[in-house]
PAZAPA-4460 file (N, C-alpha, C; in steps of 0.05 Angstrom, whole numbers, plus 32768, in hexadecimal, padded with zeros to 4 digits):
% residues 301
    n_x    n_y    n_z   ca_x   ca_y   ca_z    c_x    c_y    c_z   seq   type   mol
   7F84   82A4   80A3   7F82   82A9   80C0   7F74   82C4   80C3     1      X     A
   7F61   82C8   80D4   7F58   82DC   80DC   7F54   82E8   80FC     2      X     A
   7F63   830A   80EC   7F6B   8315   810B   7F58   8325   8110     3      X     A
   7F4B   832B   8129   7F33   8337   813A   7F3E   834D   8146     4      X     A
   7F32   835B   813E   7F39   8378   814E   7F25   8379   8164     5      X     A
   7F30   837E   8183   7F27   8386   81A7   7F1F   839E   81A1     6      X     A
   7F03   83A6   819B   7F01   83C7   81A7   7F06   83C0   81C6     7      X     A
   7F0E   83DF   81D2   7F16   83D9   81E3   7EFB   83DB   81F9     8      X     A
   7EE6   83E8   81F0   7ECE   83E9   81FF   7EC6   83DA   820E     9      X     A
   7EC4   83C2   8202   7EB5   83AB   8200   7EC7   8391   8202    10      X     A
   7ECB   837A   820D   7EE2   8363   8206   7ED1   834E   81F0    11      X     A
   7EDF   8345   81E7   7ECE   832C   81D5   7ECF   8319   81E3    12      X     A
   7EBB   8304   81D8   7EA9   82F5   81E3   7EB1   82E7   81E2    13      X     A
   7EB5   82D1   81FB   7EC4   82B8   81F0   7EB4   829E   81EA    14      X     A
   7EC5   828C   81DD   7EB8   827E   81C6   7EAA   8268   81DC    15      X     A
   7E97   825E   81D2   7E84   8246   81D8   7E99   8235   81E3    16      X     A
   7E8E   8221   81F1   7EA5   820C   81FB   7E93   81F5   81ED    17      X     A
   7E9A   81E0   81DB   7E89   81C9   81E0   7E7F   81B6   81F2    18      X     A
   7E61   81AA   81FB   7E63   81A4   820D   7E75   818A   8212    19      X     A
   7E73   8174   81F5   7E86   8160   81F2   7E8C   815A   81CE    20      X     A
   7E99   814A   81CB   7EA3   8141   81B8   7E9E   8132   81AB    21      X     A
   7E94   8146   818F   7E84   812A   8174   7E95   8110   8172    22      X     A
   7E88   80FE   8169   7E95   80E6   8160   7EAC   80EA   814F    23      X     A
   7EB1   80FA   8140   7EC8   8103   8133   7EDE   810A   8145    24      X     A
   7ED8   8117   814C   7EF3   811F   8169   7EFB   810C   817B    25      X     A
   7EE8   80FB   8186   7EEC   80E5   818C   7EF6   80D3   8189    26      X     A
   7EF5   80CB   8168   7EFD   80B9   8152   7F1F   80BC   8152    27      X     A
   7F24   80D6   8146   7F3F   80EA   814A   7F55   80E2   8168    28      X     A
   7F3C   80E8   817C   7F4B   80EB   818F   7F59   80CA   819E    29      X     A
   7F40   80B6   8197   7F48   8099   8198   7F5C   8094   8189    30      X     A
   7F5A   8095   8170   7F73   808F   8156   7F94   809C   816C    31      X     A
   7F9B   80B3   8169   7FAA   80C2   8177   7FB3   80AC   8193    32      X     A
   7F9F   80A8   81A2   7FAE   80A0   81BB   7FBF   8082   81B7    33      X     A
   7FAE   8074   81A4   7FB1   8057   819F   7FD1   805A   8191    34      X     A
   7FD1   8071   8179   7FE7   8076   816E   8004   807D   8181    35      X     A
   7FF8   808C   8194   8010   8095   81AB   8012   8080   81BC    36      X     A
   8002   8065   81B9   8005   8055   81D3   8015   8046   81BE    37      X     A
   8014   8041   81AD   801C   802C   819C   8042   803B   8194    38      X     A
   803F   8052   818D   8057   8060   818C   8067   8059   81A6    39      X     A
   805C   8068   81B6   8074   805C   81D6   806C   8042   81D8    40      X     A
   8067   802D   81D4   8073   800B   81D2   8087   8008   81C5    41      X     A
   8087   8018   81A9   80A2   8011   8199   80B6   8025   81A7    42      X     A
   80B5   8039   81AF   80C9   8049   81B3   80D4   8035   81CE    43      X     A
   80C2   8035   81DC   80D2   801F   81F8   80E2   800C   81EE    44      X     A
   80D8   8004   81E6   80EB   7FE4   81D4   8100   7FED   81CA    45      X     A
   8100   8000   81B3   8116   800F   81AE   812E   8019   81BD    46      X     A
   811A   8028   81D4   8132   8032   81E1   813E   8012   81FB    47      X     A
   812B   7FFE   8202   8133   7FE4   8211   8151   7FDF   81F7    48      X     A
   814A   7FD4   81E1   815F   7FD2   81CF   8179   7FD9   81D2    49      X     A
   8177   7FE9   81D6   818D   8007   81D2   819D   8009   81EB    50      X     A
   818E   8011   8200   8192   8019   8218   8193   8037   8218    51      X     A
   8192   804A   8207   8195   8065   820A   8193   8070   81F4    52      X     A
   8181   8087   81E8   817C   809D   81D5   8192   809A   81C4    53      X     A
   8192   809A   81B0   81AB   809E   8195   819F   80B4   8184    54      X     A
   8184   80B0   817C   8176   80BB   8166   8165   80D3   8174    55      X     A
   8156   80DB   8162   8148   80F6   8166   8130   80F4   815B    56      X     A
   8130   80DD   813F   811E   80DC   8129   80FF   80D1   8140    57      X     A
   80EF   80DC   8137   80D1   80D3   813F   80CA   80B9   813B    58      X     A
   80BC   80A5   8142   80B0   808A   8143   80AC   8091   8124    59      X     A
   80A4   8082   811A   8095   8079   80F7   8080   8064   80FE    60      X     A
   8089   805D   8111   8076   8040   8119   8057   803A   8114    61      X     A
   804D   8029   8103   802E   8035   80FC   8020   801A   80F3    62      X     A
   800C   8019   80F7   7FF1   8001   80F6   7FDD   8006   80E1    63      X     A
   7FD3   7FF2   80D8   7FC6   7FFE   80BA   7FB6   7FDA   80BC    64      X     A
   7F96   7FE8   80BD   7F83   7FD5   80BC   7F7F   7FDB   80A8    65      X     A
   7F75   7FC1   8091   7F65   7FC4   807C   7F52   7FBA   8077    66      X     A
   7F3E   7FC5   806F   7F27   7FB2   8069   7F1A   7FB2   8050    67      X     A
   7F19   7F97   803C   7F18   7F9C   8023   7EF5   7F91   8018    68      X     A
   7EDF   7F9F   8006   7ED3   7F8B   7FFF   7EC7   7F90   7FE2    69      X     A
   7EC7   7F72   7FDB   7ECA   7F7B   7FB9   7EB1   7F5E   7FAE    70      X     A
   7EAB   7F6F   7F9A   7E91   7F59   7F88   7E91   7F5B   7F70    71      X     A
   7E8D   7F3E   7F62   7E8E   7F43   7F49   7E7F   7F2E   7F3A    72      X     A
   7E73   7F3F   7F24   7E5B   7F36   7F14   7E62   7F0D   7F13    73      X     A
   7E42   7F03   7F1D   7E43   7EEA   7F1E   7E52   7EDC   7F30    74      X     A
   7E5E   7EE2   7F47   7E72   7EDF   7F62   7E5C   7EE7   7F7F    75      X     A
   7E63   7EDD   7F93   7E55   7EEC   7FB4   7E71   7EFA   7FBB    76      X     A
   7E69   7F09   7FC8   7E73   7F22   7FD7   7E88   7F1A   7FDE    77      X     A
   7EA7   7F24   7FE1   7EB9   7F1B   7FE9   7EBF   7F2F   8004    78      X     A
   7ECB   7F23   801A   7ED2   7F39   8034   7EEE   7F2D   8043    79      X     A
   7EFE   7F46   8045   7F1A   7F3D   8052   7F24   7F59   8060    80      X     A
   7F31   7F4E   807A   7F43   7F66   808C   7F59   7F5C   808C    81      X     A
   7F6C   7F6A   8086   7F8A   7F65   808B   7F8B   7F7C   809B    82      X     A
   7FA6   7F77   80A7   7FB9   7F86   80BA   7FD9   7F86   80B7    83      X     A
   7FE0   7FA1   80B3   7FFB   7FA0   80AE   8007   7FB0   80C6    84      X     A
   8014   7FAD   80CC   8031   7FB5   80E9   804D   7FC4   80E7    85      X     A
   8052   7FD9   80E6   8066   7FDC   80D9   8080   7FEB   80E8    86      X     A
   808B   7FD9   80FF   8098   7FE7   8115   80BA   7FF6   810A    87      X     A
   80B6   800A   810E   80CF   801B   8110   80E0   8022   8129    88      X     A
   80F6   801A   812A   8106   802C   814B   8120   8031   813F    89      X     A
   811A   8050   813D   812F   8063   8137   8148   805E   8146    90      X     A
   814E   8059   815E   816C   804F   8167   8175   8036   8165    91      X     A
   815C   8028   815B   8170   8009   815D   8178   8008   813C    92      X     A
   8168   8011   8124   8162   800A   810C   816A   8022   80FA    93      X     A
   818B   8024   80EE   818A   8040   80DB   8180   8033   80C8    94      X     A
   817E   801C   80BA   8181   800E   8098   816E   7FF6   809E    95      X     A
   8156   7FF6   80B4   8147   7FE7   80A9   8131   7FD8   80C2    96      X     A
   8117   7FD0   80B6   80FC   7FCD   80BC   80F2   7FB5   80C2    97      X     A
   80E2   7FB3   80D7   80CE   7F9A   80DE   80B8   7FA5   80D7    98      X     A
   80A4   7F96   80CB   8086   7F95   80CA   807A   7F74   80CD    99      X     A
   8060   7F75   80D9   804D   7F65   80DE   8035   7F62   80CA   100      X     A
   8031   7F4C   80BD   801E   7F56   80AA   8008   7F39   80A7   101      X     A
   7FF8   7F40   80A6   7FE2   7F2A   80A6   7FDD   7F15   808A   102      X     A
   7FF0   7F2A   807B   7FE9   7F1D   8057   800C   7F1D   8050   103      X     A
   8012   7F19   8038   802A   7F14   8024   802F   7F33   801A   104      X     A
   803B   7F49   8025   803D   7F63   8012   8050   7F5B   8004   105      X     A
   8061   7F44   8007   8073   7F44   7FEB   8070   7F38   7FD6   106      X     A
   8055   7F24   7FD9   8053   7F0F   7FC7   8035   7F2E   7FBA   107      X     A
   802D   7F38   7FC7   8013   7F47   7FB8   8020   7F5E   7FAB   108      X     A
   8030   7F6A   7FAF   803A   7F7A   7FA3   804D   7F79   7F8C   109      X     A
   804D   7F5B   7F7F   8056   7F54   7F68   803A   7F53   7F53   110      X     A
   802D   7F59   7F59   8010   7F4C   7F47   800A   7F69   7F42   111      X     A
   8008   7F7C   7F2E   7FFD   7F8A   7F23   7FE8   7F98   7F29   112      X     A
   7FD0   7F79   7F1D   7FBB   7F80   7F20   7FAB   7F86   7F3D   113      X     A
   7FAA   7F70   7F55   7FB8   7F73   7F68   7FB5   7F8D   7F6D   114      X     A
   7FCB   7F9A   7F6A   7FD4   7FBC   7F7F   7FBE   7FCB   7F6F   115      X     A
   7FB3   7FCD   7F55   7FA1   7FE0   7F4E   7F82   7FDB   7F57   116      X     A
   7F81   7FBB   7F56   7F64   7FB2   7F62   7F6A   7F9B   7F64   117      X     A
   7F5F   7F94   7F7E   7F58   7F80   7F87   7F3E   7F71   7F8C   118      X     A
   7F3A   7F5D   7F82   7F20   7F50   7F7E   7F17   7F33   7F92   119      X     A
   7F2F   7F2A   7FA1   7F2A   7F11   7FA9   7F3C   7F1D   7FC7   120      X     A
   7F2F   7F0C   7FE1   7F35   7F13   7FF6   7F5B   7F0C   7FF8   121      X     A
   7F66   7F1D   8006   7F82   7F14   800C   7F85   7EFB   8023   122      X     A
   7FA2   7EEA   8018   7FA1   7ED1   801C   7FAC   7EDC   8039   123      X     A
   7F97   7EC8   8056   7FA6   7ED2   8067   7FC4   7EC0   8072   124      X     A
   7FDD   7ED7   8076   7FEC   7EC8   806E   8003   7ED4   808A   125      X     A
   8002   7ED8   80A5   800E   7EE1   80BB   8028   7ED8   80BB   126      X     A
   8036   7EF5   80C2   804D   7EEA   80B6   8064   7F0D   80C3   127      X     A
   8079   7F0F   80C3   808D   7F1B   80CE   80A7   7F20   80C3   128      X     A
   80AB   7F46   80AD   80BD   7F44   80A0   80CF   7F55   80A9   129      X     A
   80E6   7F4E   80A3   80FF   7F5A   80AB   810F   7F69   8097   130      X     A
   810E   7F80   808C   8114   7F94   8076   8138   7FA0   8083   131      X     A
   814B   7F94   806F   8164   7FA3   806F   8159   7FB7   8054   132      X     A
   8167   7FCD   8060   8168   7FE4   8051   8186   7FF1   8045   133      X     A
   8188   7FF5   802A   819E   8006   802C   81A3   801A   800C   134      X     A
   81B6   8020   8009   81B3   8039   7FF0   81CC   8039   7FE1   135      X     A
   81CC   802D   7FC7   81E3   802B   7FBC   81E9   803B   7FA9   136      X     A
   81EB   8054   7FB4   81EB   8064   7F96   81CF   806F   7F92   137      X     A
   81C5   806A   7F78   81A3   8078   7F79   81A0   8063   7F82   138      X     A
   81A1   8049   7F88   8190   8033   7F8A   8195   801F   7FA2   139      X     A
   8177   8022   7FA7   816B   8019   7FC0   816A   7FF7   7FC5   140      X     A
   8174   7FEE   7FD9   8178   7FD4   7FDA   816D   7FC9   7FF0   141      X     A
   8157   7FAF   7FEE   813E   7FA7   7FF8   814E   7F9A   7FFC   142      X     A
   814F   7F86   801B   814F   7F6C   8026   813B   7F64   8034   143      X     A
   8125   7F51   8033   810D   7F4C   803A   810B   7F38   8045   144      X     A
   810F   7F22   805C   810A   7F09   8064   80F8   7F0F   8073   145      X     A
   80DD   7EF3   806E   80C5   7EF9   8081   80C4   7EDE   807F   146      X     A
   80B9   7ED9   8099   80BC   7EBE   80A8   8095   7EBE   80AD   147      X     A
   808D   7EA7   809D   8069   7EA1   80A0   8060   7E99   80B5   148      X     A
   8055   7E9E   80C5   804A   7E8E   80E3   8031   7E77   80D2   149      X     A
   803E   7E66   80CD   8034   7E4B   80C6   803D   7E2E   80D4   150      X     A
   8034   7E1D   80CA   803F   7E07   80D4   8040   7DF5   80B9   151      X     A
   8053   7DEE   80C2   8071   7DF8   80C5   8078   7E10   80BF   152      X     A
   808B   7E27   80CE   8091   7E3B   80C8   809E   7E3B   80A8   153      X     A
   809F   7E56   8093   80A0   7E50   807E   80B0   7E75   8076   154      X     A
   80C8   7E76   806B   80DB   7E8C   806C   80D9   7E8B   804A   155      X     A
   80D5   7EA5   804A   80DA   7EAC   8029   80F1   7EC9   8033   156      X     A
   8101   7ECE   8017   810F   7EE6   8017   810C   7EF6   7FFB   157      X     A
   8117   7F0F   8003   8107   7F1F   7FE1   812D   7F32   7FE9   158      X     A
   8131   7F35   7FCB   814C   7F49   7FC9   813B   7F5E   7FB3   159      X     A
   8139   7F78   7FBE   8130   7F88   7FA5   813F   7FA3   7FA3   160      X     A
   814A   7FA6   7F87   8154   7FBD   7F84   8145   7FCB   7F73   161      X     A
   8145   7FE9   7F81   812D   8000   7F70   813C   801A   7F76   162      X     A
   8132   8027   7F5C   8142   803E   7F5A   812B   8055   7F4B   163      X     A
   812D   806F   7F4E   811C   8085   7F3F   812B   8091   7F2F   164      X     A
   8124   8099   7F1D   812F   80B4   7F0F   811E   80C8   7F09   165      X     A
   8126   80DC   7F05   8113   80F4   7EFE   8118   80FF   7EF3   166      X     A
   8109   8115   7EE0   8115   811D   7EC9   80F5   8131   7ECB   167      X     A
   80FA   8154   7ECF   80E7   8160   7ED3   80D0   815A   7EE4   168      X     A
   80B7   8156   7ED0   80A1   8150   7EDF   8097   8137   7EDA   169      X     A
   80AA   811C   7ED3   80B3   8100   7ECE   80C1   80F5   7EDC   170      X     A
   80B7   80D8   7EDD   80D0   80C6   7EE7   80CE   80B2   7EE3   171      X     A
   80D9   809B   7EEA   80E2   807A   7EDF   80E7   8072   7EF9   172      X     A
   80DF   8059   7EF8   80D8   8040   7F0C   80DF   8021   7F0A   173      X     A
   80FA   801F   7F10   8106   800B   7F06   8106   7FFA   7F1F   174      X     A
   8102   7FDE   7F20   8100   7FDB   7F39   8105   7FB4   7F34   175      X     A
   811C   7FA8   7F3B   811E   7F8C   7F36   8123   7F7A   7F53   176      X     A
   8118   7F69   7F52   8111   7F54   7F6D   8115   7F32   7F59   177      X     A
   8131   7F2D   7F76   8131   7F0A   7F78   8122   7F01   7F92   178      X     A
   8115   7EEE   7F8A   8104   7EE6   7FA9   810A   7EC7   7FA8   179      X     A
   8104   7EBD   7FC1   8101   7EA2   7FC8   80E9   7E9C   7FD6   180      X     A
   80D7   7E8D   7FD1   80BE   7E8A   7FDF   80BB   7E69   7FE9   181      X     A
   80AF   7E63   7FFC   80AE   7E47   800A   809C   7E38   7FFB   182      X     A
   8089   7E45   7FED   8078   7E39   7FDA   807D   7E35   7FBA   183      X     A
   8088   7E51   7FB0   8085   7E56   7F99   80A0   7E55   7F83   184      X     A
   80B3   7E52   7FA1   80D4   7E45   7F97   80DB   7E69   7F94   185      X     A
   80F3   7E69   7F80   8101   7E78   7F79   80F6   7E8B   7F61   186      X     A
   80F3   7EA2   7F60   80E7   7EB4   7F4E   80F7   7ECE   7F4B   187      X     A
   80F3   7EE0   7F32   8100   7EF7   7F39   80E6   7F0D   7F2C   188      X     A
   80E2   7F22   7F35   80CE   7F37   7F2A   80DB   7F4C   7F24   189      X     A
   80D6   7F5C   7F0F   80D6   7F71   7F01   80C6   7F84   7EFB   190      X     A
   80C3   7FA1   7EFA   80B8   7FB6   7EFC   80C7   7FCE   7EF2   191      X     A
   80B5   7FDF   7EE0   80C3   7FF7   7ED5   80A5   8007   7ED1   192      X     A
   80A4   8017   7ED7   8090   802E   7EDE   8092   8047   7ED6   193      X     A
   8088   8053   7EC8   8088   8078   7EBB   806E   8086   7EC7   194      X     A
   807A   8093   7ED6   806E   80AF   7EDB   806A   80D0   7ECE   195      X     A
   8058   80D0   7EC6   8058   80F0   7EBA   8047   8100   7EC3   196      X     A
   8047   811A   7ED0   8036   812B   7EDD   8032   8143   7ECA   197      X     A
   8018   813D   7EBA   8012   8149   7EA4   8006   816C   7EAC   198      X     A
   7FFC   816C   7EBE   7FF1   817F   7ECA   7FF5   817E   7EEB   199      X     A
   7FE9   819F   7EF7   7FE7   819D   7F19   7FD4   8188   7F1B   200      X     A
   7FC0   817F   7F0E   7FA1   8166   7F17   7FA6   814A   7F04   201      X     A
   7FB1   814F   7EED   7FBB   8133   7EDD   7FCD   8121   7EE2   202      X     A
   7FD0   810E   7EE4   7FEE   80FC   7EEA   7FDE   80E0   7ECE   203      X     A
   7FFC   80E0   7EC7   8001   80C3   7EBA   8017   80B5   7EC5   204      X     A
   800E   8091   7EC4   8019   8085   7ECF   801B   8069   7EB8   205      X     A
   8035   8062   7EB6   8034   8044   7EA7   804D   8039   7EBB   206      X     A
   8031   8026   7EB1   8042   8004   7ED6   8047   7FED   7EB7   207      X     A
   805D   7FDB   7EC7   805E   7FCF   7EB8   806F   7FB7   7EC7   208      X     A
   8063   7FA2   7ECF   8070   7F88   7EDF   8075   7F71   7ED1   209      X     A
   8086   7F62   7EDB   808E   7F45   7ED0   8095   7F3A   7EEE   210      X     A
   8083   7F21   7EEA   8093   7F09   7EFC   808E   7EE6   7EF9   211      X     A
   80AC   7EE7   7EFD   80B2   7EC7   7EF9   80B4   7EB4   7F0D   212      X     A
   80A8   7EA6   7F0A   80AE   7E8A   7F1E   80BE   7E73   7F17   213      X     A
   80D0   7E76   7F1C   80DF   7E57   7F18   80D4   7E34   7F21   214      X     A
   80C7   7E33   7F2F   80BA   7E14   7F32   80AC   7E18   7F21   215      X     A
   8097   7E27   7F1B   807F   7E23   7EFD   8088   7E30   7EE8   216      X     A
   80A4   7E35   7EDE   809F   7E47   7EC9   8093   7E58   7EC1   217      X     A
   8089   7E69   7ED4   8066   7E74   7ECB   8075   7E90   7ECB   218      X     A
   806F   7EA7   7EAD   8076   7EC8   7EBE   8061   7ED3   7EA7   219      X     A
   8051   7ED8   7EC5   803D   7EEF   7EC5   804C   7F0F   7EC3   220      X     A
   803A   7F17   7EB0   803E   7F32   7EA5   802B   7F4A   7EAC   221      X     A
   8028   7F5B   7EB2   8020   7F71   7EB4   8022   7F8C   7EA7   222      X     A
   8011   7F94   7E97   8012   7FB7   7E92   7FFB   7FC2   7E8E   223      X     A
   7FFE   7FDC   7E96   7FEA   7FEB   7E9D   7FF4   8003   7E92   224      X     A
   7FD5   8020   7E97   7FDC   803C   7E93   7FC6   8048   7EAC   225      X     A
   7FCA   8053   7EB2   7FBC   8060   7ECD   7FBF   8086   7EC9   226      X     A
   7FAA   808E   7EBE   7FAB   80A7   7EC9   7F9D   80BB   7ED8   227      X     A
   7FA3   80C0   7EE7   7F9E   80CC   7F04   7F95   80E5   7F04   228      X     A
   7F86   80F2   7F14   7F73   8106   7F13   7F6F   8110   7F2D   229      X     A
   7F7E   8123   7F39   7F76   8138   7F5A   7F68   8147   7F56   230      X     A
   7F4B   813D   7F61   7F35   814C   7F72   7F3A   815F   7F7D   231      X     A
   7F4C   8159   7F94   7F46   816A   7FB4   7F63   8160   7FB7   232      X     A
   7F6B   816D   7FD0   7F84   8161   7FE3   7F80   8147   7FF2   233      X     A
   7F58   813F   7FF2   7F58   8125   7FFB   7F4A   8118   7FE5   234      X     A
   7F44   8119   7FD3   7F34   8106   7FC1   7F46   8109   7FA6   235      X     A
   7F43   80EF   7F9C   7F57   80ED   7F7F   7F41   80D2   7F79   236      X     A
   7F4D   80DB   7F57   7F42   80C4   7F48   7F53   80B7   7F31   237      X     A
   7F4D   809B   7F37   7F63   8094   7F23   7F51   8079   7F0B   238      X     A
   7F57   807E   7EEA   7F56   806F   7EDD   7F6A   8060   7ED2   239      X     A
   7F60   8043   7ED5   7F75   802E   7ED4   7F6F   801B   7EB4   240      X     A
   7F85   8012   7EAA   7F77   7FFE   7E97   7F98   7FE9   7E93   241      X     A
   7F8F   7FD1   7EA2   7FA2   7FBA   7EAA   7FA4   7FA9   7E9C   242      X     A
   7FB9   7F95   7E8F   7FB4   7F85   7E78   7FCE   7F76   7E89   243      X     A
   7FBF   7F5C   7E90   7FCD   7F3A   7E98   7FD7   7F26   7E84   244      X     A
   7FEF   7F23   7E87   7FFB   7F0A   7E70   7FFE   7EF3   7E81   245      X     A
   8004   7EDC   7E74   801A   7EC4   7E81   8028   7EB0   7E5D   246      X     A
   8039   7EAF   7E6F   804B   7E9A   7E56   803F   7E7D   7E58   247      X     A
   8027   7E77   7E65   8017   7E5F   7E64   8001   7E4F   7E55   248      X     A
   7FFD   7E41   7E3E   8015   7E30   7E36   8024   7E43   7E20   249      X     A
   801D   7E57   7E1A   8032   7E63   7E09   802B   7E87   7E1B   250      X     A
   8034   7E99   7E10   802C   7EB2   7E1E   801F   7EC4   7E0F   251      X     A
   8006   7EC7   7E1A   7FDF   7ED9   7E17   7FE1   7EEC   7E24   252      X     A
   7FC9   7EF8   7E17   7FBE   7F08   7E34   7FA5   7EFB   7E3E   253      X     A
   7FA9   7F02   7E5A   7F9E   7EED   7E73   7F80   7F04   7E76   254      X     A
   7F87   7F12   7E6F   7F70   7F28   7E7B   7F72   7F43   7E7E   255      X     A
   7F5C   7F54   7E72   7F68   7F6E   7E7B   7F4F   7F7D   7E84   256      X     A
   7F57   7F93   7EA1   7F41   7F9F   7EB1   7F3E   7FBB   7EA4   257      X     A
   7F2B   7FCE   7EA9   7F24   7FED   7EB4   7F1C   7FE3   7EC7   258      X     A
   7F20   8006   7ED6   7F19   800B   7EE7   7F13   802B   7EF2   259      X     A
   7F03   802B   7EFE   7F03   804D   7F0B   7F08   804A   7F2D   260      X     A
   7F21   8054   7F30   7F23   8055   7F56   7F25   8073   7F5D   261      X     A
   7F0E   8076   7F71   7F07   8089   7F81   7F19   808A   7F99   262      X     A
   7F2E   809F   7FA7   7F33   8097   7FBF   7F2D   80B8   7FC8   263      X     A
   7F26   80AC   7FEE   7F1E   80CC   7FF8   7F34   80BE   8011   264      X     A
   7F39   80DE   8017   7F53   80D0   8034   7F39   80E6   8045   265      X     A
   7F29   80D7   8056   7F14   80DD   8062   7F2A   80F3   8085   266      X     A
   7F3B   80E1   8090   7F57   80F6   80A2   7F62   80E9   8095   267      X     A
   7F7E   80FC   809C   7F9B   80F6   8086   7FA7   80E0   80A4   268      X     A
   7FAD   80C6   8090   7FBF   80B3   809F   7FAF   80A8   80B5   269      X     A
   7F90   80AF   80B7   7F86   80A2   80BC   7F73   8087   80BE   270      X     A
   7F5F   809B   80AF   7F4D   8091   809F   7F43   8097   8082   271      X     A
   7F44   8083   806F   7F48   807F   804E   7F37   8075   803F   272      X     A
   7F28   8071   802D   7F1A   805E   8022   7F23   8062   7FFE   273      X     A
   7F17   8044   7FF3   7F19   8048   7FD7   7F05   803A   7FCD   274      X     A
   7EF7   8040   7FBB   7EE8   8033   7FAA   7EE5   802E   7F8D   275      X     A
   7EEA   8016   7F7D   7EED   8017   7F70   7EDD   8005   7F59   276      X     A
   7ECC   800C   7F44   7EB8   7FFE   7F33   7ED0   7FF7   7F22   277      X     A
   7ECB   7FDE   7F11   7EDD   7FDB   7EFE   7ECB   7FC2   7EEB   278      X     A
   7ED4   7FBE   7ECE   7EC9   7FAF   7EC4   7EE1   7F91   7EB1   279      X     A
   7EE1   7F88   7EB5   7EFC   7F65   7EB8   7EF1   7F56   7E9D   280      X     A
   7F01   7F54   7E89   7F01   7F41   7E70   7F20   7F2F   7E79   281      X     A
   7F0C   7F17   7E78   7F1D   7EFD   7E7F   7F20   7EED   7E6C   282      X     A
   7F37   7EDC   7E64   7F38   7EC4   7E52   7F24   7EB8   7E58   283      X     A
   7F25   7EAD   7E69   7F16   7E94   7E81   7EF9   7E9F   7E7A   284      X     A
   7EEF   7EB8   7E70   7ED6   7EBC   7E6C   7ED1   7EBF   7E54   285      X     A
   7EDF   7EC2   7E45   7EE2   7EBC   7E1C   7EDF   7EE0   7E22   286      X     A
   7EF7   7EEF   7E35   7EF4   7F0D   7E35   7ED3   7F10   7E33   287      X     A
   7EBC   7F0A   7E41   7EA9   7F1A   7E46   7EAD   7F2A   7E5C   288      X     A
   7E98   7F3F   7E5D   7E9F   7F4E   7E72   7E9D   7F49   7E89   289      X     A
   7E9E   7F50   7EA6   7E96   7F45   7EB9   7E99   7F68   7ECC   290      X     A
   7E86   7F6A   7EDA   7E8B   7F8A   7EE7   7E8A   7F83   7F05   291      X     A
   7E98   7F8D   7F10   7E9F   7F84   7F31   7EA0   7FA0   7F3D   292      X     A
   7EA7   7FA3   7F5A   7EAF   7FB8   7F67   7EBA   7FAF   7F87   293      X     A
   7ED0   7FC6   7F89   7EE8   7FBB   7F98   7ED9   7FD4   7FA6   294      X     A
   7EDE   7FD6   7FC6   7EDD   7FE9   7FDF   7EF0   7FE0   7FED   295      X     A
   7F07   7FF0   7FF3   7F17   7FEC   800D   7F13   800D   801B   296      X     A
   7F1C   7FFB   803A   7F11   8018   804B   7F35   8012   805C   297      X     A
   7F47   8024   806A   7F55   801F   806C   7F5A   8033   8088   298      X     A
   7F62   8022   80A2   7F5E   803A   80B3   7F84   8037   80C6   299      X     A
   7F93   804B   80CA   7FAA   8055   80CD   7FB3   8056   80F0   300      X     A
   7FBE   8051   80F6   7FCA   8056   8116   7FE9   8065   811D   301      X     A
***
């Protein structure tokens, strides 16, 4: 911060006024209102609910467009927007969440490969989940029922328990899910994850998933090593290298990626992008290579 000293002779000059407002400020100032219009809808509801203030805590309430597009060697251009919804009201809700979401976050967030890159548009899949929350000790207990706007309507539920530990500048990521899906029957997923923060700019990361399906017998495997690299307070970079199994007809590996993901948080919680080149050895291709590239741009309310 810098302080100006008034001779007293003379007054200082006061600053320029602009005459109007770059597209940036504009951009800012649209995001903001939409965010506050969208904040008091939930807070009304909340407080309709209720009938009167209990809480103190601020809205959380927040909208998240995504727009993903990804290509890959010998393929046409793939293009998809989802939309996720994610209403909070602090007086009606201590232990738990509605969101709106245009895709499956519970069926995509079992897939590995999936959360590090995505290559194929998300299935659109409209649909409305209802999150019990609660804390048993270190560990965190998921109740998830989301009801599909299909026809016929179609209800899956997910139970997940996850817990952290830490240990210095380490931790562990244990994280186990029973689900029921309308399509895919009865399944349970598994996850255990190490974190190590080797430096202030280095991070290591090992992911490591399992999931089973009970109508197909099928469990896809997942592991990876990811280590991470801070630029800036908005730019990071992360190298990935992903390796896919299945127990089908006996259990391989299905495939394994690199990758280089670029992300810049262009405003914070606003606006995001990521880009990411990567190069894919597939069974299905006798492991030749295949080089693609993923872009998602991701904008916040």
């Amino acid at each position: 911060m810098h302080i100006a000293h008034i001779a007293q002779a003379e007054p200082a000059p006061e600053p320029e006024k602009k005459d109007e407002d770059t597209w940036e400020d504009q951009f800012i100032y649209s995001n903001i209102a939409i965010s506050d219009w969208f904040d008091g809808v939930a807070d009304g509801l909340d407080l309709f609910l209720v009938g009167k203030r209990v809480s103190n805590r601020p809205n959380a309430s927040s909208v998240r467009v995504e727009n993903s597009t990804a290509s890959v060697e010998g393929a046409p251009f793939t293009n998809s927007t989802s939309l996720g919804v994610s209403l909070r009201l602090p007086n009606v809700e201590e232990y738990w969440s509605l969101k709106f979401s245009s895709y499956d976050e519970q069926e995509e967030r079992r897939d590995i490969k999936g959360q590090y890159l995505r290559q194929t548009p998300r299935e659109q899949n409209y649909g409305a989940t209802l999150g019990l929350l609660a804390t048993i000790g270190n560990v965190r207990t998921t109740f998830e029922p989301r009801i599909e706007l299909s026809d016929p309507l179609k209800v899956s539920h997910s139970l997940t328990f996850e817990s952290v530990g830490r240990y210095h500048q380490s931790s562990v990521n244990p994280q186990l899910e029973f689900y029921a899906d309308a399509g895919d029957g009865l399944g349970t997923a598994q996850e255990l994850n190490f974190y190590f923060k080797l430096t202030r700019i280095y991070s290591l990361t090992f992911v490591n998933q399992g999931d089973y399906k009970e109508k197909t017998h099928r469990f896809n495997v997942g592991n990876g090593v990811s280590l991470g690299q801070l630029l800036s307070d908005k730019m990071a970079l992360s190298y990935n290298l992903i390796f896919s199994s299945n127990n089908q007809p006996n259990y391989h590996l299905e495939s394994f990626n690199t990758s280089v993901s670029f992300s810049h948080t262009l405003y914070r919680r606003i606006l995001w992008y990521e880009l990411v080149p990567n190069i894919d050895f597939a069974k299905e291709n006798k492991f030749q290579k295949k080089l693609g590239v993923t872009f998602n741009i991701n904008l916040g309310f």
